[in-house]
N, C-alpha and C positions, 0 to 999 in steps of 0.2 A: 190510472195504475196505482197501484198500492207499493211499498216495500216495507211492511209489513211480514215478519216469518210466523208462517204456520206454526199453532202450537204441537208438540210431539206429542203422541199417545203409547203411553205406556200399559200393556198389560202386566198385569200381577197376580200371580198363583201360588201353590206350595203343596206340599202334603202333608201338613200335620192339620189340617181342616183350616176353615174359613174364622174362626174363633180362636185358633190359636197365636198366643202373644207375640211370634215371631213375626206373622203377616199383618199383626197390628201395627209393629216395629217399625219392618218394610215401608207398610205406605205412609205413616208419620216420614220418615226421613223422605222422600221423596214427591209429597204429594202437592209440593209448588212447583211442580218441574214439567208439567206439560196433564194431558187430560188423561187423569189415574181411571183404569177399571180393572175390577177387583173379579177374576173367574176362579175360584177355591172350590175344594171336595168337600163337603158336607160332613165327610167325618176322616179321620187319620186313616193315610192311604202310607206310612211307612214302611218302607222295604218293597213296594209297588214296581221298581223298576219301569219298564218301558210298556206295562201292560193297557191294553185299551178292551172297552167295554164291549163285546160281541153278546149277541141274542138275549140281552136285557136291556127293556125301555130306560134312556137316559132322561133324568129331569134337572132342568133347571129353574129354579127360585130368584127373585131379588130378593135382597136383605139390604140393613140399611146398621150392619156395625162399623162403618168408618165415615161419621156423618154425612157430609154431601157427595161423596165419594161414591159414584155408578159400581153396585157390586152386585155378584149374586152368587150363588151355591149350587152345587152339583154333584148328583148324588154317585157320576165316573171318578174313575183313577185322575191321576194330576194330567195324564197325555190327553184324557179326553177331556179336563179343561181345556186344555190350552186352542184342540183342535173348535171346540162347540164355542171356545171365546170370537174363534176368526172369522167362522162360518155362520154363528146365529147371534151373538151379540153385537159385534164391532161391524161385520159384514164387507171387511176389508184389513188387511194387514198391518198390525199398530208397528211403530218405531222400534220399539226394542220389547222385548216380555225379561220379566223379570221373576224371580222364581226361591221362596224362600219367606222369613232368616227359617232355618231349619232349625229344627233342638235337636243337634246330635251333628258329630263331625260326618261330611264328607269327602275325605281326603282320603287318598289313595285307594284301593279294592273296593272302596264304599262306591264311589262313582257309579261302577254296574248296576250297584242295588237301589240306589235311591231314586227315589219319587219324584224329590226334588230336581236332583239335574236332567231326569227324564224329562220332564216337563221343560226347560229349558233345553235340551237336544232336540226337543219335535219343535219347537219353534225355530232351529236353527234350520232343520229341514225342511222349515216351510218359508225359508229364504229371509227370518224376522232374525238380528241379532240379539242374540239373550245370554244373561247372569245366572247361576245360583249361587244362592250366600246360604251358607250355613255356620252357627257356632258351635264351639265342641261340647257345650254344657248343654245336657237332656231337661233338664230342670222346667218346670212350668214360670217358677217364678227365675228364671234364667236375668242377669242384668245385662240388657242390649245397646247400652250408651255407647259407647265403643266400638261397636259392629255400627249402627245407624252413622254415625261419624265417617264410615268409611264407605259405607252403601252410598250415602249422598256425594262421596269423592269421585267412587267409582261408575257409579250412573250421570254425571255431568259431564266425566269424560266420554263417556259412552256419546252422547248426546252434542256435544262441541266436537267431536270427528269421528263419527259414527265407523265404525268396522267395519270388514267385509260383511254381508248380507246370511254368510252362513256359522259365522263368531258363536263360539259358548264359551263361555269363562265360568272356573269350580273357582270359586271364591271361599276358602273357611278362615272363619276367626277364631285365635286364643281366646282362653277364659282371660281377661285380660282386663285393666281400667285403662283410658283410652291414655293414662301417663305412662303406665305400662308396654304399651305396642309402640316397638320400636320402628314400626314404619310397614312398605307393602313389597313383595320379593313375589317377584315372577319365576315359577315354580315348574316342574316337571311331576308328574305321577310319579311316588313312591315305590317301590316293591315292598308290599305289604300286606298281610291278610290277616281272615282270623284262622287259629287252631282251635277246629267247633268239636263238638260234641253232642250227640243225643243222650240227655237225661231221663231216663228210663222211669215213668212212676204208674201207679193205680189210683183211676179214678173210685169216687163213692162207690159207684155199683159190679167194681172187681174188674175192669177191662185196663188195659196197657194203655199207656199214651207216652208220646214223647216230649221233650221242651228243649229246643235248640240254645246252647249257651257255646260259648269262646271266649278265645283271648287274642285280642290286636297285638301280634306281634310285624313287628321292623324289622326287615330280612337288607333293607338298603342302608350302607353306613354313609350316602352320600351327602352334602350340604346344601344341594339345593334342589332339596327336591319340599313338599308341601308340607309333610310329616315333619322335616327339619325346622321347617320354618314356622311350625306352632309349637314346637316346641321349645323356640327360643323367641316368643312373644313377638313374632311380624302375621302381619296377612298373609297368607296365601293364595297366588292365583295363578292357576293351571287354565291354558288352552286345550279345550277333549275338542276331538270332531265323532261326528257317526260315519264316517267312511272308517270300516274294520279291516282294511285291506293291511295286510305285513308286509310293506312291499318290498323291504331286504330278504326275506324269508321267499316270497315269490321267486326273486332273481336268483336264489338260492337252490331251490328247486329245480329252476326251469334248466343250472346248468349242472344238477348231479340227479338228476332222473331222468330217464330216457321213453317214459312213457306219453308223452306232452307231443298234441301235435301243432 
């Protein structure tokens, strides 16, 4: 007999593609911590939400950008990494999936939209406990010192008392130098969204097209919610689950409508 521990397998994904700096970030902070494999989209799947690949051939590639590091590329949204990671690469369900750094904030109304925490909700529904990190800076040359500091804080704990089996944690960081962040605040969803608009122009050959732009506005003036807390230079980390159930709003119904049998 052995007492020896298993090492953890970590999946890693994201949606700004398999080449972009944030998932180089990721698996550098993380990749002494058990057996890294690297399932990524092939090109930026932003604003992808929870979409999966129907009546197009998916493929997948190895690649070899995070040196000895098992990865490879796929030409699905982030869900259909995560699902073709469990089913055709690993062929069994890793420890925790991980999912990010994202360039660009995840906090509050973004949740719905991104790629990112999609990708990390389909792994929670496939009973694998999972992260996304994202920072609020879009920037390519974005500086992630600071976020990887706390990625490797936050995936050790992950890993020394593993969660319940259906855990997602929205993780975003401030633009921030890691003397700067005053630490990590356990967060609730903001009330928050954008005030969008369609901008109306003419392409070359005379036809209409639209370009969606907004503005993040903060509708919650409360302190502890995720918005608060990057804006006063802490991490932010929000508990989401995929059960959409309202269920104050349910009991609410069920005793001011008479239609319900």
């Amino acid at each position: 007999m052995t007492d020896e521990k298993k090492e953890p397998v970590i999946l890693v994904t994201n949606d700004d593609g398999v080449t972009a700096p944030g998932i180089q970030n990721l698996v550098e902070a993380i990749r002494d911590l058990g057996k890294v494999v690297v399932v990524a989209p092939d090109k930026p799947q932003s604003g992808m939400g929870h979409a999966i690949t129907i009546g197009v051939p998916l493929r997948l590639h190895r690649v070899h950008y995070f040196g000895d590091i098992e990865a490879y590329q796929c030409t699905g949204t982030p869900v259909d990494c995560v699902k073709l990671a469990v089913d055709k690469v690993l062929h069994h369900k890793p420890d925790i999936c991980i999912s990010g750094i994202n360039h660009g904030a995840n906090h509050s109304i973004n949740v719905i939209y991104s790629g990112t925490m999609s990708a990390a909700v389909e792994a929670a529904i496939e009973s694998i406990p999972a992260v996304g990190f994202s920072l609020l800076d879009y920037s390519l040359e974005a500086d992630f010192t600071a976020a990887r500091r706390y990625v490797r804080q936050i995936v050790e704990q992950m890993l020394q008392a593993p969660p319940d089996k259906h855990t997602v944690l929205n993780v975003n960081f401030p633009i921030a130098t890691p003397e700067e962040i005053r630490g990590i605040k356990l967060c609730r969803q903001a009330y928050a969204k954008y005030e969008e608009d369609f901008l109306e122009r003419t392409d070359p050959h005379g036809r209409k097209y639209y370009w969606l732009t907004g503005e993040f506005i903060n509708f919650d003036e409360g302190t502890d919610t995720d918005v608060w807390a990057l804006a006063n230079n802490y991490v932010s980390v929000v508990p989401v689950q995929f059960d959409l159930t309202h269920y104050k709003q349910k009991q609410q119904l069920e005793s001011s409508w008479n239609i319900f049998s």
